[in-house]
C-alpha positions as a Markdown table, in Angstrom:
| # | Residue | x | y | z |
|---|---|---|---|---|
| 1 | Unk | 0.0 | 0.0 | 0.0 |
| 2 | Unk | 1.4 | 3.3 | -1.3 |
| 3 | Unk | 0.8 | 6.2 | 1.6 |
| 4 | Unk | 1.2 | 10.1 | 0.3 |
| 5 | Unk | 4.2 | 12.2 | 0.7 |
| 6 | Unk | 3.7 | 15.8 | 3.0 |
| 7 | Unk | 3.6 | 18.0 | 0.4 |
| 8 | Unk | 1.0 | 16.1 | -1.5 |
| 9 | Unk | -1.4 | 15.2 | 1.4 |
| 10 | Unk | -1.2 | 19.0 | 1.7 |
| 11 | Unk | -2.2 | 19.7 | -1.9 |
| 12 | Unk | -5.0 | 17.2 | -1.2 |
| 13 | Unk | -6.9 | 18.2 | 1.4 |
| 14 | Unk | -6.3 | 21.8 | 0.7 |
| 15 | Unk | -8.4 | 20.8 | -2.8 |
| 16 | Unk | -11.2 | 18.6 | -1.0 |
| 17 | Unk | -11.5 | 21.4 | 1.5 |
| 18 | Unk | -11.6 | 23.4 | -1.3 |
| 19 | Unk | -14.1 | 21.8 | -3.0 |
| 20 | Unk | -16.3 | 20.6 | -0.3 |
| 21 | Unk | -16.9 | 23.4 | 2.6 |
| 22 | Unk | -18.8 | 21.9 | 4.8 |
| 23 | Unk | -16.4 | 18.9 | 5.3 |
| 24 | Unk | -15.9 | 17.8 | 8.4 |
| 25 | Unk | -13.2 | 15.4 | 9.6 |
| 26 | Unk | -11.7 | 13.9 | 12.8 |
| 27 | Unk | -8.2 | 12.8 | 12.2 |
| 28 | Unk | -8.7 | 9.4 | 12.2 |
| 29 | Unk | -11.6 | 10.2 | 9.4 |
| 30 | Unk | -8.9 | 12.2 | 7.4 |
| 31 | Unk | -6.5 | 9.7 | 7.7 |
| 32 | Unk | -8.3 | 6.7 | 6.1 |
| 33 | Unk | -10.1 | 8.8 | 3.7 |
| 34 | Unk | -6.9 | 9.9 | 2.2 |
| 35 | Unk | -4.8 | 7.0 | 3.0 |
| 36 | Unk | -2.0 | 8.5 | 5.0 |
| 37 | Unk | 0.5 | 7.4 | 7.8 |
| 38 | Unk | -0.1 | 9.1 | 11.1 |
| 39 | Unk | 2.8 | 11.0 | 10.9 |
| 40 | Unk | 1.7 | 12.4 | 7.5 |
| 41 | Unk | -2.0 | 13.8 | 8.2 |
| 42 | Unk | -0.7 | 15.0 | 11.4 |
| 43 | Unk | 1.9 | 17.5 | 9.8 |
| 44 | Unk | -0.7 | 18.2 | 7.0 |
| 45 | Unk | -3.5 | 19.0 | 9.8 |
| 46 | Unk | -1.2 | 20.9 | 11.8 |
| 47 | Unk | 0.1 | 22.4 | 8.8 |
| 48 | Unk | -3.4 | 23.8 | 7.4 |
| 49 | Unk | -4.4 | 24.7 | 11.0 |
| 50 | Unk | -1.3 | 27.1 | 11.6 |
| 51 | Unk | -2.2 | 28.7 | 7.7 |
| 52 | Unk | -5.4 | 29.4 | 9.0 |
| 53 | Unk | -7.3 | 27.5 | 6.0 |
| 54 | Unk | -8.5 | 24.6 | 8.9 |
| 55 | Unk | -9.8 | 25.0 | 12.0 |
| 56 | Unk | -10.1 | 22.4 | 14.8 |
| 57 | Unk | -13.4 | 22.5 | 16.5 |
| 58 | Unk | -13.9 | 21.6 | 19.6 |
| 59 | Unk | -15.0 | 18.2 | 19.0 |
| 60 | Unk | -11.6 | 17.2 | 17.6 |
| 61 | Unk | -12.9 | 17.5 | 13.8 |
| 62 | Unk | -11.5 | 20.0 | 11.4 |
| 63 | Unk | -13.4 | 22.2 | 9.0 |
| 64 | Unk | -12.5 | 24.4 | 6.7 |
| 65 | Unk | -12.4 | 28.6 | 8.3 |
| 66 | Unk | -15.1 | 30.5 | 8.4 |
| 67 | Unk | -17.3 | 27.6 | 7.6 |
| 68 | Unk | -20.5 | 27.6 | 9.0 |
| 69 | Unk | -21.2 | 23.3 | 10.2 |
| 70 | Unk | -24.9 | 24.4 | 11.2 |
| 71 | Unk | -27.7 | 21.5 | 10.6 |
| 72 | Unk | -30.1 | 21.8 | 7.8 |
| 73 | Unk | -32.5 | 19.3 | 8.8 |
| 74 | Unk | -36.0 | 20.0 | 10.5 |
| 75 | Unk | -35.8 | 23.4 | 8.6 |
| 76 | Unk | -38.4 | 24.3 | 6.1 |
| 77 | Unk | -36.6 | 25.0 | 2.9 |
| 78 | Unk | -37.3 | 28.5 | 1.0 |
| 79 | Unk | -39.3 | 29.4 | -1.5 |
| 80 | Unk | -39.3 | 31.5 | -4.6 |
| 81 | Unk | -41.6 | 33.4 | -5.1 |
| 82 | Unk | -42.3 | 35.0 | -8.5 |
């Protein structure tokens, strides 16, 4: 099993954060979903934490800054009017 080098787990989750602003992952969730050693998403993490792009919530998962993680469900969705 081929595991990621730094600089390309950082170029990775940088794009999926990117991409997907709501995500929301613990560690262990970040490290299976992009197949890296410990060491590896640890660095990365840490490494997208201290740029400010992540931030670590207080339930140990990390989300992208400034992103609000707020539950849609049980809302009554908008409508248009015309």
């Amino acid at each position: 099993m081929e595991f990621l080098e730094f600089e390309d787990a950082i170029d990775l989750m940088h794009m999926e954060y990117a991409e997907m602003p709501g995500l929301r992952l613990t560690f262990s969730q970040a490290r299976r979903m992009w197949n890296l050693t410990d060491e590896v998403c640890g660095r990365a993490l840490a490494a997208l934490t201290a740029s400010g792009f992540l931030e670590q919530r207080n339930d140990g998962t990390y989300v992208r800054t400034g992103t609000s993680t707020v539950s849609i469900e049980g809302t009554t969705p908008l409508v248009r009017v015309m």
